[in-house]
GUDREN-823788 format. One record per atom (N, C-alpha, C, O): x, y, z; atom name. Coordinates in nm, 4 decimals, always signed. Layout:
(site (X, Y, Z), CA);
...
END
This chain:
(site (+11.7238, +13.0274, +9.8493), N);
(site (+11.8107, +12.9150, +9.8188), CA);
(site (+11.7749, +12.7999, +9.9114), C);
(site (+11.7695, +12.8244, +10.0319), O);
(site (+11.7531, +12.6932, +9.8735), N);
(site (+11.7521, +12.5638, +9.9227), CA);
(site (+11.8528, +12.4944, +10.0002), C);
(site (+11.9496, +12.4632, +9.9309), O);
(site (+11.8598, +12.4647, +10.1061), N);
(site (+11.9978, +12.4637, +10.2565), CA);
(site (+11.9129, +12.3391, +10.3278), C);
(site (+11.8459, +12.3608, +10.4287), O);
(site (+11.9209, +12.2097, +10.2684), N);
(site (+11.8839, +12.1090, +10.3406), CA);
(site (+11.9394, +12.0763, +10.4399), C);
(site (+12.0485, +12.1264, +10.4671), O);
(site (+11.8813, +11.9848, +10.5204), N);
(site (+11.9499, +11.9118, +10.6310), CA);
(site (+11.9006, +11.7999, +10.6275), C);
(site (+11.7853, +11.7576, +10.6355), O);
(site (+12.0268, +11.7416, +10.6108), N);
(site (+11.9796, +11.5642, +10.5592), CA);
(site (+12.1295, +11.4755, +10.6422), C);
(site (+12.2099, +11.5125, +10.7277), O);
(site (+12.1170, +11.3851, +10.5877), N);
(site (+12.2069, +11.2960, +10.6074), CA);
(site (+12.3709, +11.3262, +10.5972), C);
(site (+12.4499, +11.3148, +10.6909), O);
(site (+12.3912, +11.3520, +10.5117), N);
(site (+12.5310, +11.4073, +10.4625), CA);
(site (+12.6123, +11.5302, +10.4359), C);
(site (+12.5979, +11.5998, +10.5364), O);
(site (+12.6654, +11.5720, +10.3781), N);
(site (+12.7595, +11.6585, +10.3485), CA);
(site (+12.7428, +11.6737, +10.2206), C);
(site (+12.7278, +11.5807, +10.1413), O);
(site (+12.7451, +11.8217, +10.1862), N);
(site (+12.7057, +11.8767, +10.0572), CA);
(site (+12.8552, +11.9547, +10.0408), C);
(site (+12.9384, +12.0008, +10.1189), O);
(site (+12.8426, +11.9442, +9.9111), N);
(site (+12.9730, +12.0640, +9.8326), CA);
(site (+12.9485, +12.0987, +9.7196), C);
(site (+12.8409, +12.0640, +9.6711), O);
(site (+13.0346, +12.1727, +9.6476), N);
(site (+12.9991, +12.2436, +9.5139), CA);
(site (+13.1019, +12.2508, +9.4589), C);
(site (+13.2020, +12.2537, +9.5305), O);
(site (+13.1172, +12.2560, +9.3220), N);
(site (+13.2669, +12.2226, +9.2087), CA);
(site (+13.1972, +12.3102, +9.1514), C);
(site (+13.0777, +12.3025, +9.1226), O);
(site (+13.2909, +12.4218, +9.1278), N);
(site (+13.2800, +12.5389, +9.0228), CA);
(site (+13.3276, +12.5574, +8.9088), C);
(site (+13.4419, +12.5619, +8.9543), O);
(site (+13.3413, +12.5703, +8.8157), N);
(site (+13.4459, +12.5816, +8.6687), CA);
(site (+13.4279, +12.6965, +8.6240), C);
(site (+13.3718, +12.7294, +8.5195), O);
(site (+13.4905, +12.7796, +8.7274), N);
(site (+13.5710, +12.9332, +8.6578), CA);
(site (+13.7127, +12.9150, +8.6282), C);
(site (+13.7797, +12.8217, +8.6725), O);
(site (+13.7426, +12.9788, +8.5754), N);
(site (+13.9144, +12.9851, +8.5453), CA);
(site (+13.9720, +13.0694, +8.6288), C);
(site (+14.0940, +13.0537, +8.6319), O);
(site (+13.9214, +13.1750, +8.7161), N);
(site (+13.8838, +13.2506, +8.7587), CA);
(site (+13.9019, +13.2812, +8.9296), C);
(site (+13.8110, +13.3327, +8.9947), O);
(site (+14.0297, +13.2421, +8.9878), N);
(site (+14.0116, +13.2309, +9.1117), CA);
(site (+13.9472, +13.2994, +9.1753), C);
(site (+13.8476, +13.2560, +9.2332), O);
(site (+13.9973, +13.4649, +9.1849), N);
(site (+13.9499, +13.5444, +9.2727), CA);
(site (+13.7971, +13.5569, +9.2748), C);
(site (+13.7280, +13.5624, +9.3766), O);
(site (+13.7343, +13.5622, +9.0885), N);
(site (+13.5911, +13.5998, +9.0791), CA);
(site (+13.5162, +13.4563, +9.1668), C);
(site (+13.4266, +13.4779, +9.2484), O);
(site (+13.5559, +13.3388, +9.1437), N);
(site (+13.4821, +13.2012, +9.3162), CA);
(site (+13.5193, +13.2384, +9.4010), C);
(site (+13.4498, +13.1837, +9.4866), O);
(site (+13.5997, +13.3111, +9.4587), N);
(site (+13.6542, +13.3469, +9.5790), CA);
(site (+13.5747, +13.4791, +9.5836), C);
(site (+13.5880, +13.4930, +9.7052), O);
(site (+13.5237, +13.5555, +9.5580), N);
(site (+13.4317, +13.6443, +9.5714), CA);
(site (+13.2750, +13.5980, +9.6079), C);
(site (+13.2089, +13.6178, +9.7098), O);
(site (+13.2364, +13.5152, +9.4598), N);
(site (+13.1256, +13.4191, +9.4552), CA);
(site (+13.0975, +13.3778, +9.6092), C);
(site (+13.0264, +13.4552, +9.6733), O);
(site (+13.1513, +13.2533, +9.6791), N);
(site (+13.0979, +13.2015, +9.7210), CA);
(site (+13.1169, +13.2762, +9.9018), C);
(site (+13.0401, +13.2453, +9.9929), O);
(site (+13.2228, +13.3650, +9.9161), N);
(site (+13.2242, +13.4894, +10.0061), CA);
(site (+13.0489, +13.5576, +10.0000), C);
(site (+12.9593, +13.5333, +10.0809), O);
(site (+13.0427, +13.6342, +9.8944), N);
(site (+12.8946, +13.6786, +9.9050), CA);
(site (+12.7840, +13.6209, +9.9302), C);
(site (+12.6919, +13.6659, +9.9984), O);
(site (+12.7933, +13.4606, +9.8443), N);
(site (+12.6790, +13.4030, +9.8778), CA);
(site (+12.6530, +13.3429, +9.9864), C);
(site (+12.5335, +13.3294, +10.0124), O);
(site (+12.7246, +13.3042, +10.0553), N);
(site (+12.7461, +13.2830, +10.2085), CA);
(site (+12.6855, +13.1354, +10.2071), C);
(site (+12.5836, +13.0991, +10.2659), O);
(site (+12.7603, +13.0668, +10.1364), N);
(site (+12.7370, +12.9522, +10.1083), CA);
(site (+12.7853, +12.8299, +10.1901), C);
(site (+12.9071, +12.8128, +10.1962), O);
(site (+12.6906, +12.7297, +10.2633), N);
(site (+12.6917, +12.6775, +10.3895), CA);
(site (+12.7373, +12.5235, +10.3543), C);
(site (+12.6742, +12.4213, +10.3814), O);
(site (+12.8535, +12.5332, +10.2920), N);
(site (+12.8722, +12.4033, +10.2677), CA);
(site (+12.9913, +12.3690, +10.1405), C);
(site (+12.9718, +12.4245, +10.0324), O);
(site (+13.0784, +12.3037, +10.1510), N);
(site (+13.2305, +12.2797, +10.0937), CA);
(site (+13.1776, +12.3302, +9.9571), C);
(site (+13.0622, +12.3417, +9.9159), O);
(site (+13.3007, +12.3574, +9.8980), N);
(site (+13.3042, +12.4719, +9.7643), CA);
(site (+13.4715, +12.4103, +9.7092), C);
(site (+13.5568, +12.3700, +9.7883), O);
(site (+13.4850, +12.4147, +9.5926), N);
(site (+13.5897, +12.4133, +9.5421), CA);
(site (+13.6137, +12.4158, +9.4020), C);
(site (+13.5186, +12.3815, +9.3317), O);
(site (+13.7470, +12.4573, +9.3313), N);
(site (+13.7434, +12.5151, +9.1903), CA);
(site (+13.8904, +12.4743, +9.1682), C);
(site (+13.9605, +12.5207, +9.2582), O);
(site (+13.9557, +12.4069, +9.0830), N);
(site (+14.0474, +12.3757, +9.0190), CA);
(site (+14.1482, +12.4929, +8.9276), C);
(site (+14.2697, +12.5099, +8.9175), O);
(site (+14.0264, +12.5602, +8.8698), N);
(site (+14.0290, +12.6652, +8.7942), CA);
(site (+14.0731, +12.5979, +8.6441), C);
(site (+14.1466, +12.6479, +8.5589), O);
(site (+14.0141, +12.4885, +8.6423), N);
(site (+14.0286, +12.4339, +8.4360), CA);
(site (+13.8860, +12.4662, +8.4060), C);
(site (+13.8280, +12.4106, +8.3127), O);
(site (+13.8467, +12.5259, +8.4577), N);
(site (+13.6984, +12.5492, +8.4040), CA);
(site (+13.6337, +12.3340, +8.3075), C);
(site (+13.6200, +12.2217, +8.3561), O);
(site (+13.6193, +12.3851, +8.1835), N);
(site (+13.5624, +12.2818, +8.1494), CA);
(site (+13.6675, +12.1160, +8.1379), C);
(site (+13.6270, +12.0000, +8.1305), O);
(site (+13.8249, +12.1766, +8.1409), N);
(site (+13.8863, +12.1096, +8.1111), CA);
(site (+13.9223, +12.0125, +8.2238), C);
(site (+14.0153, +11.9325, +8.2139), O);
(site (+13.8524, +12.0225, +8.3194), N);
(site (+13.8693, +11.9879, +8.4840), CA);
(site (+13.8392, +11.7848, +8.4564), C);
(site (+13.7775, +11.7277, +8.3664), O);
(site (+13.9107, +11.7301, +8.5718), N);
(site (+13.8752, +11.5720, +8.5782), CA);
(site (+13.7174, +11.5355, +8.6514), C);
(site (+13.6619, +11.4273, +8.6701), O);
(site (+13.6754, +11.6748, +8.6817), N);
(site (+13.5767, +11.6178, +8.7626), CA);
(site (+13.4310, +11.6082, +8.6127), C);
(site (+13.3262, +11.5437, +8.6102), O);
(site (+13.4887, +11.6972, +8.5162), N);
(site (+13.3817, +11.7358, +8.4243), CA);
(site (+13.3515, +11.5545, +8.3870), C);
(site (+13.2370, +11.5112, +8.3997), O);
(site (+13.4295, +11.4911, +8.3560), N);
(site (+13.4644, +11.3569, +8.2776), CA);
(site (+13.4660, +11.2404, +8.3879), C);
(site (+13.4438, +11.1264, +8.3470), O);
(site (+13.4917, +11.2611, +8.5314), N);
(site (+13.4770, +11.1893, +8.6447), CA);
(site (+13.3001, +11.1731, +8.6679), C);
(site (+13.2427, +11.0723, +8.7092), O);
(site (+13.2500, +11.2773, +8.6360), N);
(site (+13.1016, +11.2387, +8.7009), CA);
(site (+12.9890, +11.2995, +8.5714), C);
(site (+12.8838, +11.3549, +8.6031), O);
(site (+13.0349, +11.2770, +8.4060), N);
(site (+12.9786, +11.3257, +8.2988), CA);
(site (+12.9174, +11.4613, +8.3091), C);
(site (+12.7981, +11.4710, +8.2805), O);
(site (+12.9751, +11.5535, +8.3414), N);
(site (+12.9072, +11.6858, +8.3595), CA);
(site (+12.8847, +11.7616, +8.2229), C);
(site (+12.9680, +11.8084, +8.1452), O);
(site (+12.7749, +11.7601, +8.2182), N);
(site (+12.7902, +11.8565, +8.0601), CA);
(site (+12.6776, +12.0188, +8.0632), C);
(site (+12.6486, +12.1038, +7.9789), O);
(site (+12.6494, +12.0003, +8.1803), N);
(site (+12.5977, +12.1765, +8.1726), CA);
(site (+12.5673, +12.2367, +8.3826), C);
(site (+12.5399, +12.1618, +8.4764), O);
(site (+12.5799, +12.3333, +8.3845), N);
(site (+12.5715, +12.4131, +8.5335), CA);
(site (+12.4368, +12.4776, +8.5208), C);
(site (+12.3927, +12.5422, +8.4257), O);
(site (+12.3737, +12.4442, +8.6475), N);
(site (+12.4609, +12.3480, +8.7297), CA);
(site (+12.3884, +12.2372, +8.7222), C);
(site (+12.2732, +12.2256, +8.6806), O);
(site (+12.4933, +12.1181, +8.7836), N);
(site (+12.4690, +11.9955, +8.8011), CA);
(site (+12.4840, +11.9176, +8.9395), C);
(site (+12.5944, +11.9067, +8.9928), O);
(site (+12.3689, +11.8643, +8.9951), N);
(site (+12.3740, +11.8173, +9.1127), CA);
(site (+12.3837, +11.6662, +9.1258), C);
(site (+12.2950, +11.5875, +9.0929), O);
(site (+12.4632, +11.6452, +9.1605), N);
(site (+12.4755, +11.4957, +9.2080), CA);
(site (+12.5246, +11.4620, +9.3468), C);
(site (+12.6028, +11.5210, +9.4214), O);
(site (+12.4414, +11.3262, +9.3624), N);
(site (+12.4477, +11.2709, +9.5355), CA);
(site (+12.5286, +11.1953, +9.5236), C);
(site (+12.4994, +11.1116, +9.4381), O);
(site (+12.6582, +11.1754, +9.5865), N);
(site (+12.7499, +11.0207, +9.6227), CA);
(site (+12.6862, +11.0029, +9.7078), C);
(site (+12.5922, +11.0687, +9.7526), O);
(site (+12.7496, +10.8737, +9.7523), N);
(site (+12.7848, +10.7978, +9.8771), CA);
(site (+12.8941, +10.8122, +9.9658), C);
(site (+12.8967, +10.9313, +9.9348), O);
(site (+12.9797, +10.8031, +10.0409), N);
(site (+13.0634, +10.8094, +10.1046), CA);
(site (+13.1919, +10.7718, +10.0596), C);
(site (+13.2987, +10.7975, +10.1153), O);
(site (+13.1717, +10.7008, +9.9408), N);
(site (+13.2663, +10.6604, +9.8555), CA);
(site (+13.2854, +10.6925, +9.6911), C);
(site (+13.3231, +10.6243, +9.5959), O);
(site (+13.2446, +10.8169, +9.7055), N);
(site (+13.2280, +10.9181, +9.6033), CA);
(site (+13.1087, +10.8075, +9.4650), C);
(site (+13.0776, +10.8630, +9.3596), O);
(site (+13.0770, +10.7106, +9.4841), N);
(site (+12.9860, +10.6557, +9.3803), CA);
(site (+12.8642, +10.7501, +9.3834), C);
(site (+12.8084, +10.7872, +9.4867), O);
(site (+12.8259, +10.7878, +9.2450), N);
(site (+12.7180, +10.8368, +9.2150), CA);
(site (+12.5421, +10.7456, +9.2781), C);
(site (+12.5137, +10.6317, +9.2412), O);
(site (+12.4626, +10.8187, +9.3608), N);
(site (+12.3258, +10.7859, +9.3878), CA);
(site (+12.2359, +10.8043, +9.3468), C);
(site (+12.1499, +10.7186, +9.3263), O);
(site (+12.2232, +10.9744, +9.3109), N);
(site (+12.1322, +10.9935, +9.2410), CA);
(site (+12.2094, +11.1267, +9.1604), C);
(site (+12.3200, +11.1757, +9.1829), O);
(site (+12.0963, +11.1678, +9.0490), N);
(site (+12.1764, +11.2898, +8.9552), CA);
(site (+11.9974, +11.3215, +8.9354), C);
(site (+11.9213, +11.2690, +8.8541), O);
(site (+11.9693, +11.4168, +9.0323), N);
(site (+11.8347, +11.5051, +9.0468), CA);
(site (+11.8259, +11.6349, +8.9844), C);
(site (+11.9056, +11.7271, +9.0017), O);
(site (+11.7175, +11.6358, +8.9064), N);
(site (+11.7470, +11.7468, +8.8369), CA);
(site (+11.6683, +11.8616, +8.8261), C);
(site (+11.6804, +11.9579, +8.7503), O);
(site (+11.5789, +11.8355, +8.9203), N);
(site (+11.4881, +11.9519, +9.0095), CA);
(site (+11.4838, +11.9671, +9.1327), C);
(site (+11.4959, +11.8733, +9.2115), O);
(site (+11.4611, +12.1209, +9.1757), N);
(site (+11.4286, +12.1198, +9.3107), CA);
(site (+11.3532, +12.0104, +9.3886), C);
(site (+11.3973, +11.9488, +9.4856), O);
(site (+11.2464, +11.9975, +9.3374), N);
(site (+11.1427, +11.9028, +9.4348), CA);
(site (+11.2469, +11.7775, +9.3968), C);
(site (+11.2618, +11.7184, +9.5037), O);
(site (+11.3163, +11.7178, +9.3067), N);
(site (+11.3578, +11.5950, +9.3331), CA);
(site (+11.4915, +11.5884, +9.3966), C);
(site (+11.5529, +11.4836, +9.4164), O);
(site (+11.5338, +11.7114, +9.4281), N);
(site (+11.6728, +11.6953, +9.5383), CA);
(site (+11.6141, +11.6886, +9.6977), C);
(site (+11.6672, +11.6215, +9.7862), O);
(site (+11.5074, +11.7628, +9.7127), N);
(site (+11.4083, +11.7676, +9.8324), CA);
(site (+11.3664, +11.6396, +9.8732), C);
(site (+11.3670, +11.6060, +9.9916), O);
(site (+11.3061, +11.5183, +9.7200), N);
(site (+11.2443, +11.4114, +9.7617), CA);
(site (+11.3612, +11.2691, +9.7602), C);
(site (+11.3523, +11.1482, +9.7817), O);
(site (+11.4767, +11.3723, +9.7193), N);
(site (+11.5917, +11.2558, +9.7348), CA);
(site (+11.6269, +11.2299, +9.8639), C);
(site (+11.6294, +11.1171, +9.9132), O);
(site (+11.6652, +11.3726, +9.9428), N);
(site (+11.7041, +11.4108, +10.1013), CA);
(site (+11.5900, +11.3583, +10.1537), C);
(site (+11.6272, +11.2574, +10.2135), O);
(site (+11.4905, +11.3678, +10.1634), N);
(site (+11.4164, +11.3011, +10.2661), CA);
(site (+11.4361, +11.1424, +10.2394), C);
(site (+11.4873, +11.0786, +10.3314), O);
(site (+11.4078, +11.0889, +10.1473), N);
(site (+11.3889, +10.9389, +10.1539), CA);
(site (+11.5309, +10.8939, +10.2145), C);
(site (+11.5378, +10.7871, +10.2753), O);
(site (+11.6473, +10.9775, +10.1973), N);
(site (+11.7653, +10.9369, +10.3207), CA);
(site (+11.8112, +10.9263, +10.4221), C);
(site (+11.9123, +10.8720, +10.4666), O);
(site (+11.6539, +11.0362, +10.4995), N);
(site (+11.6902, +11.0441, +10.6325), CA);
(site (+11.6924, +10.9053, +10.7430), C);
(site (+11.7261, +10.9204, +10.8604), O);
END
């Protein structure tokens, strides 16, 4: 798994309905960085806040939650983080 160190603060929005099974999830995966789940799965504000239409989906804000970039490969989340340092 890919665990940059860049500029900012990373997190993850999940859409299970499903508390306990993300609360298992991200326990095992030992995942190094903010996590959170509403539990509306697709019906969530964030799906329609930042056009999400398939998982996963990575997107960079700014500090003011505006969208920067929406990378959609490894090497281009890699060549996003560096050009920020």
């Amino acid at each position: 798994m890919y665990r940059p160190t860049f500029w900012g603060k990373s997190s993850g929005f999940y859409f299970d309905k499903e508390k306990e099974e993300w609360l298992k999830y991200i326990t095992e995966q030992n995942l190094g960085w903010i996590n959170s789940c509403d539990t509306k799965s697709w019906s969530s504000k964030v799906v329609s806040d930042y056009n999400i239409y398939a998982t996963p989906t990575i997107i960079l804000l700014d500090k003011d939650r505006k969208i920067l970039s929406k990378p959609i490969t490894l090497q281009a989340i890699k060549e996003e983080f560096e050009s920020r340092k």
